[in-house]
Phi, psi and omega in degrees: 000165191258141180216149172269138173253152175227121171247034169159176219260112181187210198271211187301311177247041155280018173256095177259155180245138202216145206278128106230171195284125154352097187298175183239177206252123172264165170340128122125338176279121150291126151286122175251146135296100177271141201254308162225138209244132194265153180248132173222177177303325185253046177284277245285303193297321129335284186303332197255006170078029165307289188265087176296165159214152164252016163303097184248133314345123164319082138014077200250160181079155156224006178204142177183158180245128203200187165226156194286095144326306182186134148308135178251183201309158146087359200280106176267317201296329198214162183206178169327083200126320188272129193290106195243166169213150153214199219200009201222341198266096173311145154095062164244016153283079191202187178235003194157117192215120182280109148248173177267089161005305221260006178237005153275128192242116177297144185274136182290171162318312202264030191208097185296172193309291177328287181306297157344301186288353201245334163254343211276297209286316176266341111000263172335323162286326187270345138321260161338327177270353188254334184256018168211335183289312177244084194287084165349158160219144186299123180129007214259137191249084164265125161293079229236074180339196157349058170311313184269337186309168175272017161255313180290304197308321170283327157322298187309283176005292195279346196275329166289323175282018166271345179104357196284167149277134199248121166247094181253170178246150199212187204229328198189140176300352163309284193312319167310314192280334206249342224227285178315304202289350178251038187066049152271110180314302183227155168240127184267137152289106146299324185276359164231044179196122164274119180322306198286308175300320196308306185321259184353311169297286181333327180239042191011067160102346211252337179093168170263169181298295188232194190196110177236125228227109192247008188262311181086241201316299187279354161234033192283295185286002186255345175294295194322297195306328195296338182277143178273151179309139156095017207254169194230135135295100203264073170251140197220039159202190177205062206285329169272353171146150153342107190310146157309118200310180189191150156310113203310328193312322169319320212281319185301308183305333211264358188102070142046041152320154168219150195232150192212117165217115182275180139209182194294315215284337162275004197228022187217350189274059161199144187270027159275315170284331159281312179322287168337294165293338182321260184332339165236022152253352168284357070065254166321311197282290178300343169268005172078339148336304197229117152313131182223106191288122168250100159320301194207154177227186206176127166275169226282314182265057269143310195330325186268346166305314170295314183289354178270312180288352200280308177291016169261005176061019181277350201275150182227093188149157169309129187257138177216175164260119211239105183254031154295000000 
């Protein structure tokens, strides 16, 4: 089978594409045939040695859609023939990825393949973050970082249909138009506004509730000031670079703040809790309720052209890989 190979940690092109063997299916495993591989940030991080691992060839992709060739010993959740996506599982830059049946979610009729990969992974994130990291409540004032992006554009979203009031931030009036249209009550341009007064102005002197913030290094401190006493940051990417360390004692200064950087894989860990977020944004997504931008697609060899546009933060929409 054709696979992206890493035989180590660098920029885009330390990714080649290269003839490998077929995994083979162990207890408790599914073989997927992939149909679409979702390309997300924390590809970027992986490949760019963020998240070191010590795995060689370096292990790239975690989401993608397919369908199950075969099964292995003890496999209940899924079976042959049936249309799965998951989100959690490395290496799905492949034609064919042996994952653990229990981390496969079947795609419902109203929901293609295309769309599955395209959602499920950043779908599931802004699912955790508005309903368990930070649980919106109606009345609620979120601050919403790269707002036209495919995690902020499913934020909003998801944060209106909780009742919140929406502030998102943006780069260009493309992306401002692209933030509104999926529902941000107001949107800010960071490169001609400073965000954190605006906030402010916007909620006449009172701050926001959270601040969910995918940006990291360059808007950390500017996240902060964005906040109401007792108000929580949720950051959970580092799409401009890694945050800085800081004195917990800062949190104190700021009205007794709370600081939080989840990821998905603890907020999925059990499969009753992924079936649950699965299952209602694929839910949503099929009830015409939730929007999924898919921006660009890309054959397997290709792969580095993508991490180069995800990293230029000009894309506004989901990036995918297309291995049919």
């Amino acid at each position: 089978m054709k696979a992206i190979v890493a035989m180590r940690a660098g920029g885009p092109d330390v990714m080649q594409l290269a003839e490998c063997a077929r995994p083979a299916v162990g207890s408790g495993q599914a073989l997927v045939r992939i149909h679409y591989a979702g390309i997300n940030y924390v590809d970027l991080y992986y490949r760019s040695g963020v998240y070191p691992t010590e795995s060689v060839p370096i292990p790239l992709g975690s989401e993608a859609a397919g369908t199950v060739e075969e099964t292995g010993e003890g496999v209940f959740e899924v079976k042959p023939g049936d249309r799965v996506a998951y989100a959690t599982h490395i290496g799905s830059y492949a034609e064919y990825a042996a994952v653990p049946a229990d981390q496969l979610v079947q795609i419902p009729d109203g929901v293609d393949d295309r769309s599955a990969a395209g959602v499920l992974l950043q779908g599931m994130t802004a699912h955790y973050l508005t309903h368990s990291t930070y649980a919106l409540q109606r009345g609620d004032v979120a601050l919403i970082h790269a707002a036209a992006g495919g995690v902020g554009r499913l934020l909003v979203q998801m944060a209106k249909m909780r009742g919140a009031s929406v502030i998102g931030t943006v780069s260009t009036e493309a992306k401002a138009r692209a933030a509104r249209g999926v529902g941000a009550d107001y949107v800010i341009n960071y490169a001609e506004i400073d965000f954190a007064a605006e906030t402010w102005r916007l909620t006449d002197g009172r701050g926001a509730h959270v601040v969910y913030d995918s940006v990291g290094a360059s808007t950390f401190d500017a996240s902060l000031e964005s906040l109401r006493a007792r108000g929580t940051l949720v950051s959970f990417g580092n799409a401009s670079g890694p945050v800085r360390e800081f004195a917990p004692l800062l949190l104190s200064r700021k009205g007794s703040l709370y600081l939080t950087r989840p990821k998905l894989d603890d907020y999925v860990a059990s499969r009753e809790e992924l079936l649950w977020r699965a299952n209602d944004v694929f839910s949503w997504l099929a009830q015409g309720k939730l929007r999924v931008t898919v921006d660009r697609e890309y054959e397997l060899s290709d792969v580095s052209v993508a991490h180069r546009d995800l990293e230029s933060r000009r894309i506004a929409g989901k990036l995918l890989l297309r291995l049919l």
